[in-house]
C-alpha positions as CSV (number, residue, x, y, z in Angstrom):
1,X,0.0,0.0,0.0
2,X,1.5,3.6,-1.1
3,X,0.5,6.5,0.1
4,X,1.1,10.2,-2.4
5,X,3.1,12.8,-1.6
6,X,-0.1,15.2,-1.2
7,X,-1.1,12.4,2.0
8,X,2.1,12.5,3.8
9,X,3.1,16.2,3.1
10,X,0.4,17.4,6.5
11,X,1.9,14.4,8.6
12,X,5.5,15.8,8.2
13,X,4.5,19.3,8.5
14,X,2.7,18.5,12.0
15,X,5.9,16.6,13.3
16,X,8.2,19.8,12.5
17,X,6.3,22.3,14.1
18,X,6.0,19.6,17.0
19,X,9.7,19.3,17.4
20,X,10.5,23.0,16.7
21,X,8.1,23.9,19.6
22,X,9.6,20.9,21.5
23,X,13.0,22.9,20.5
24,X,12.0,25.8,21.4
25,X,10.6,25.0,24.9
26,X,13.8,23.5,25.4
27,X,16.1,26.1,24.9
28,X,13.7,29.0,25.8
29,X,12.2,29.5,29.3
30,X,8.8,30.2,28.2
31,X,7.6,29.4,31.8
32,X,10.1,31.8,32.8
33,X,9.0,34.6,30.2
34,X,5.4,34.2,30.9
35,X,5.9,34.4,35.0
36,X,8.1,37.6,34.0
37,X,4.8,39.3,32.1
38,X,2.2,38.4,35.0
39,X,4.6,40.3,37.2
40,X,4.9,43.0,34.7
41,X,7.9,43.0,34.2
42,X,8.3,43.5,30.2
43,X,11.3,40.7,28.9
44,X,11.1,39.7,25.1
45,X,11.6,35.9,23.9
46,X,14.6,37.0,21.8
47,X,16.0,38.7,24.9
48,X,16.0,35.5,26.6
49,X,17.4,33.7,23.6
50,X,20.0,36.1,23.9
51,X,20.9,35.4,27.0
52,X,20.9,31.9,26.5
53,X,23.1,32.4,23.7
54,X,25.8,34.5,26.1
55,X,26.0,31.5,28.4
56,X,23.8,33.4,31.2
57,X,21.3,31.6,33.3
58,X,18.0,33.7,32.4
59,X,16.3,32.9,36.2
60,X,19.2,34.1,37.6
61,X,18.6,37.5,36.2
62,X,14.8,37.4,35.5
63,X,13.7,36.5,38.8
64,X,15.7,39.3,40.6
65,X,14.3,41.3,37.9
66,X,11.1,40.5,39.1
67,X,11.9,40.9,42.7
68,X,13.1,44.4,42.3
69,X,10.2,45.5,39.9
70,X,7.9,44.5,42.7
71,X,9.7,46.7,45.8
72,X,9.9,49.3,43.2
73,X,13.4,49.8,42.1
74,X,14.0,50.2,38.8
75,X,16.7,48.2,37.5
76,X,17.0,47.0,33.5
77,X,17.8,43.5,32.6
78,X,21.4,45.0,31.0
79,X,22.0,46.0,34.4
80,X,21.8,42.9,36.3
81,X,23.2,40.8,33.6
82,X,26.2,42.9,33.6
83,X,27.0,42.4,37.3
84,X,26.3,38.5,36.5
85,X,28.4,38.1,33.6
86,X,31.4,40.3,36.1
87,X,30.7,37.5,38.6
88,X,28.4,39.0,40.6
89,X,25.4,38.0,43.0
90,X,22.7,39.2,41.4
91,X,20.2,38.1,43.8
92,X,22.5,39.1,46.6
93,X,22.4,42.6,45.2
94,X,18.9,43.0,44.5
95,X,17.9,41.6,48.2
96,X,20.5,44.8,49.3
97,X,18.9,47.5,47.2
98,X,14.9,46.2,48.9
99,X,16.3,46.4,52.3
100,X,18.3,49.5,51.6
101,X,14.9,50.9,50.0
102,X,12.7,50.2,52.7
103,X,14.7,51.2,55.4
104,X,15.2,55.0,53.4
105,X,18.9,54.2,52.7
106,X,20.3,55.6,49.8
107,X,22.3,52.5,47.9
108,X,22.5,53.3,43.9
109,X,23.1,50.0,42.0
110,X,26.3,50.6,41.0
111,X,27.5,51.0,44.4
112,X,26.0,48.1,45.5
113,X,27.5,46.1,42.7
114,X,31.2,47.7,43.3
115,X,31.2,46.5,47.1
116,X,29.5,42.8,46.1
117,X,32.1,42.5,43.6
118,X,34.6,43.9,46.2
119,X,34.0,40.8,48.2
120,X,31.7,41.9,50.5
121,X,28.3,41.1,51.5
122,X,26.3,43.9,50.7
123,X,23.3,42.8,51.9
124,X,24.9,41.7,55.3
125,X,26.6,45.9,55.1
126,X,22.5,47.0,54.8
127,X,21.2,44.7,57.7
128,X,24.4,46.0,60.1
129,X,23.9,49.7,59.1
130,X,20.2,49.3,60.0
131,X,21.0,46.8,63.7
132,X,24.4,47.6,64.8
133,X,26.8,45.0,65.5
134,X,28.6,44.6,68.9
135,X,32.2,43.4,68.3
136,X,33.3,42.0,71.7
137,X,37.4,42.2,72.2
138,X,39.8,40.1,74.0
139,X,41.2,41.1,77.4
140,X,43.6,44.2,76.9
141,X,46.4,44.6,78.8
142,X,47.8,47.9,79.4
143,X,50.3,49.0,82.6
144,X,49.8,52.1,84.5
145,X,52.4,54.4,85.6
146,X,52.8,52.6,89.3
147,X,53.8,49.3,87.8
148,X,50.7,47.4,88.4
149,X,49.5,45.6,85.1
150,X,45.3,46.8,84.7
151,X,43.6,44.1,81.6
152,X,40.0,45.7,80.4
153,X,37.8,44.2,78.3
154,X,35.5,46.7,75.5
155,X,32.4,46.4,73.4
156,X,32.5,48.2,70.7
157,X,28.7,48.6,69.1
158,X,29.2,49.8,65.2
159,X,27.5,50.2,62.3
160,X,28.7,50.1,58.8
161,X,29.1,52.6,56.7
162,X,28.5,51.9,53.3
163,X,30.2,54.8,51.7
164,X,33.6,53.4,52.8
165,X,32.6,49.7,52.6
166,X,34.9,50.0,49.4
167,X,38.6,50.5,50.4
168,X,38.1,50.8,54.2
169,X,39.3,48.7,56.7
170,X,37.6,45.2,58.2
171,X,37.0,44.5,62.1
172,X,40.2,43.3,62.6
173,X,41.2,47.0,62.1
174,X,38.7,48.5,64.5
175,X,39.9,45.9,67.3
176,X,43.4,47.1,67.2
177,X,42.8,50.1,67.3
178,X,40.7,49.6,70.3
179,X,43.4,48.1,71.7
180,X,45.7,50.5,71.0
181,X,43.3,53.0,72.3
182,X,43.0,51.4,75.7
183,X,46.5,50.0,76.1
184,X,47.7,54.0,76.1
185,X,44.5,55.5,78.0
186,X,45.7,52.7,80.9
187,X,49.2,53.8,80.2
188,X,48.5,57.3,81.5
189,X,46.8,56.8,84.7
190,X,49.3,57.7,87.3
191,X,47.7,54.7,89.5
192,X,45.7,51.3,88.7
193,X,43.2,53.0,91.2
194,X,42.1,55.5,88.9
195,X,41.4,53.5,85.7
196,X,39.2,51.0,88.6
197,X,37.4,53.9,89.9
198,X,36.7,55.5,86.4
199,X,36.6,52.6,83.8
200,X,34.3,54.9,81.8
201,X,37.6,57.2,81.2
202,X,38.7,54.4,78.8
203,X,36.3,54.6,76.6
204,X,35.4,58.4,76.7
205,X,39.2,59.1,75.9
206,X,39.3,56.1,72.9
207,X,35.8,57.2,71.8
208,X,37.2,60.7,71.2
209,X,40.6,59.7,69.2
210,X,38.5,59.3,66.1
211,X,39.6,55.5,65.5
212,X,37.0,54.4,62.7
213,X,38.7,57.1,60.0
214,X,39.2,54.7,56.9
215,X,37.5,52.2,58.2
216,X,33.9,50.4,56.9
217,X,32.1,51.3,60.4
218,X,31.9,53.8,62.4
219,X,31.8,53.7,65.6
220,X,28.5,54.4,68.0
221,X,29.7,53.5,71.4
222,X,32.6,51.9,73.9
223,X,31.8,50.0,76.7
224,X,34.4,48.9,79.3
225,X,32.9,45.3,79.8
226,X,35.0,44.1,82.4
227,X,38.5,45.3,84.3
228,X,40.9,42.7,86.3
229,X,44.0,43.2,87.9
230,X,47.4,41.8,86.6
231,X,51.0,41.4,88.1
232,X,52.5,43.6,89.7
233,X,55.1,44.6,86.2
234,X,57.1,47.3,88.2
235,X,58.1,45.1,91.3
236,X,59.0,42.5,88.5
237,X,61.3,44.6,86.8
238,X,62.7,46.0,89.9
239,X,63.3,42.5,90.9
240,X,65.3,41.5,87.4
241,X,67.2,44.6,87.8
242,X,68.4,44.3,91.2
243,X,69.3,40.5,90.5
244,X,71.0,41.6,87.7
245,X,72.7,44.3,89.5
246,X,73.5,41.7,91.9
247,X,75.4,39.0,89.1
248,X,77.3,42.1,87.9
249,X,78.6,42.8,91.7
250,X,79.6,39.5,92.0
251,X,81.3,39.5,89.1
252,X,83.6,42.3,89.5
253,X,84.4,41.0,92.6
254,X,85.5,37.7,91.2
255,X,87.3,39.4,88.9
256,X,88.8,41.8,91.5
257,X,89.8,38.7,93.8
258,X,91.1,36.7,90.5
259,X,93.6,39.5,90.0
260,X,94.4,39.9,93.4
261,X,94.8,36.5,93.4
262,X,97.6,36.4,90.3
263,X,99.0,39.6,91.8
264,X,99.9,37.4,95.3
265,X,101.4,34.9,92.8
266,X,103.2,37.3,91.1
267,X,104.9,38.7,94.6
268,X,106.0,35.1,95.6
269,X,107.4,34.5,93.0
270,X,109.7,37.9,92.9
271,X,110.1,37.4,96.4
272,X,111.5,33.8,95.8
273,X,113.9,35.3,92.5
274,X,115.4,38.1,95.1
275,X,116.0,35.0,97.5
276,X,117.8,33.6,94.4
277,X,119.9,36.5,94.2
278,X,121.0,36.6,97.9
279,X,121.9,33.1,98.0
280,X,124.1,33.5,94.7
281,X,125.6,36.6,95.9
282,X,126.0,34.7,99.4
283,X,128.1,32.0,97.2
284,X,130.4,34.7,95.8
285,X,131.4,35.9,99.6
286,X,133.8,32.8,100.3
287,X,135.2,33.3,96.9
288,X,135.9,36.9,97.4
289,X,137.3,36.3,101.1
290,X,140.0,33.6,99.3
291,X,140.9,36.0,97.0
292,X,141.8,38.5,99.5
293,X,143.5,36.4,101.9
294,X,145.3,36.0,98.8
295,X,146.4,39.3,97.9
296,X,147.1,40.2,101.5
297,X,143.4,43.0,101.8
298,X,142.6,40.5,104.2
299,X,145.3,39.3,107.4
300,X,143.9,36.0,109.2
301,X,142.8,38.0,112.4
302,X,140.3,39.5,110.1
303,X,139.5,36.2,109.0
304,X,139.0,35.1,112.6
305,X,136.7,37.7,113.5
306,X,134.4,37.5,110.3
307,X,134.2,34.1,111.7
308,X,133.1,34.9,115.7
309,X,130.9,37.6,114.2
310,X,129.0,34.7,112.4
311,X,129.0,32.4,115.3
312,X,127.7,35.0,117.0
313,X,124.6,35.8,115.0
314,X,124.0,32.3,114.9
315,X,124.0,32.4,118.9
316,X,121.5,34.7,118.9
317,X,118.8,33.2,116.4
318,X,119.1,30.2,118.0
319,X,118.2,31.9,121.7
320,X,115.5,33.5,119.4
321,X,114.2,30.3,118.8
322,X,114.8,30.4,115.1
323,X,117.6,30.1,112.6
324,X,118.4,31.2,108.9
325,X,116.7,27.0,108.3
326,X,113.8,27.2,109.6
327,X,113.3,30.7,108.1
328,X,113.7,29.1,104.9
329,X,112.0,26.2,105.7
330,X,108.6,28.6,106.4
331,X,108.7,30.5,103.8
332,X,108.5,27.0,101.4
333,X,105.4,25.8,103.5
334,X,103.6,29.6,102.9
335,X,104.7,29.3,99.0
336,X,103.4,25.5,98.6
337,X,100.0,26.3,100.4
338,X,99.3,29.3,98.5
């Protein structure tokens, strides 16, 4: 059984217009484009072709779209898939510019998509400049002019500011700051009493320094949360010094006895040369008594009384209870035990 051309021709036409709209479905959100006109929000077929075409995800810049048409912003489509095709969050941005909007904050969208594609959470920026946030430091330790070490704890309530949310500084910044603020406010107390009695003189006297220029807050309020009492730094260091003072003392006096010590050696041992020189210049006597015997300066009588002169002195050391020996014989002992 065959079938004419004229009896097929209507079957083939129906089958391309069924898979061209099945084509067409496919690659166009229709849903998408026909939820966009109940909203009122005007978006043509070939718009969303063309995103489709630039690799964009057409919800994730017609349902923002949408989203901002409805709190009354006006916003194009170009706009939004700009900041997507940057690498942006669109729907980040949008949900920024409604809260900014409702809340009587002036947030253009080009702002808004500088700081989102800055790296910061825009939306997050909107909430905190509408609540404050209360950034709770660590203990801060700061010394006072009497040595005693004062640590105080601050809550700092800020609030962003979203003029400098580009460029200025994070919480990190604000914190030392802070720290830096209380550290010399603690510094300058003449007691540790003072800053107790007066804790509020902290954070008058930080609060007044200016410390949230160039940041992305600014500051509302310092609260000194808590204050405690640390060591005692002064007596520390009074302490290290006087033992160190003390090591020093002892060791010029080591050093002082060490030389004494080599000069004592030194003594003995010139002491013990000029004994060396007696006894050789002792040696020489007998020789010079021979030799004048020898050429007559010297007649025996002499001789004789040289000799009673020596026995003599010998008498009397020995009723002295010493003699030239044991003279000798001490003075070794002394040299060996020193």
């Amino acid at each position: 059984m065959t079938f004419g051309f004229f009896e097929v021709a209507p079957i083939i036409f129906i089958a391309i217009i069924i898979i061209a709209l099945v084509v067409l479905f496919t690659f166009v959100p229709v849903a998408l484009w026909i939820s966009a006109l109940a909203a009122g929000v005007k978006v043509g077929l070939f718009t969303l072709v063309g995103m489709r075409l630039r690799r964009v995800v057409p919800s994730r810049v017609i349902n923002p779209l949408i989203k901002a048409h409805k709190a009354g912003i006006d916003v194009t489509p170009n706009q939004l898939e700009s900041h997507y095709l940057s690498g942006g969050n669109v729907d980040r941005v949008v949900d920024a510019l409604v809260a900014a909007h409702r809340a009587n904050i002036e947030l253009p969208f080009k702002r808004a998509a500088a700081i989102d594609l800055a790296g910061r959470n825009v939306h997050e920026a909107v909430q905190m400049s509408v609540n404050p946030k209360v950034i709770e430091t660590p203990f801060i330790a700061g010394i006072a002019m009497d040595g005693i070490e004062v640590k105080a704890m601050a809550r700092v309530t800020v609030r962003a500011n979203i003029d400098r949310l580009v460029g200025g500084a994070s919480e990190e910044t604000v914190i030392a700051r802070i720290g830096e603020g209380v550290v010399s406010t603690i510094g300058s107390a003449k007691t540790h009493k003072q800053v107790l009695e007066n804790p509020d003189s902290i954070s008058h006297t930080v609060l007044e320094k200016g410390l949230d220029a160039g940041t992305a807050f600014e500051i509302l309020s310092i609260d000194i949360a808590d204050v405690d009492i640390g060591k005692n730094i002064g007596a520390i260091l009074q302490s290290d010094q006087a033992e160190a003072d003390k090591r020093i003392a002892q060791a010029k006096a080591e050093e002082r006895r060490a030389m004494a010590v080599a000069q004592e050696h030194e003594m003995t041992a010139r002491v013990e040369e000029m004994r060396a020189r007696v006894v050789e210049a002792e040696a020489e006597v007998p020789m010079a008594l021979a030799e004048a015997l020898r050429s007559g300066k010297m007649g025996v009588m002499d001789y004789l009384n040289y000799q009673n002169i020596n026995a003599d002195t010998d008498m009397r050391n020995q009723i002295g209870g010493k003699n030239e020996k044991d003279y000798h014989d001490e003075s070794s002992d002394d040299n060996k035990k020193n």
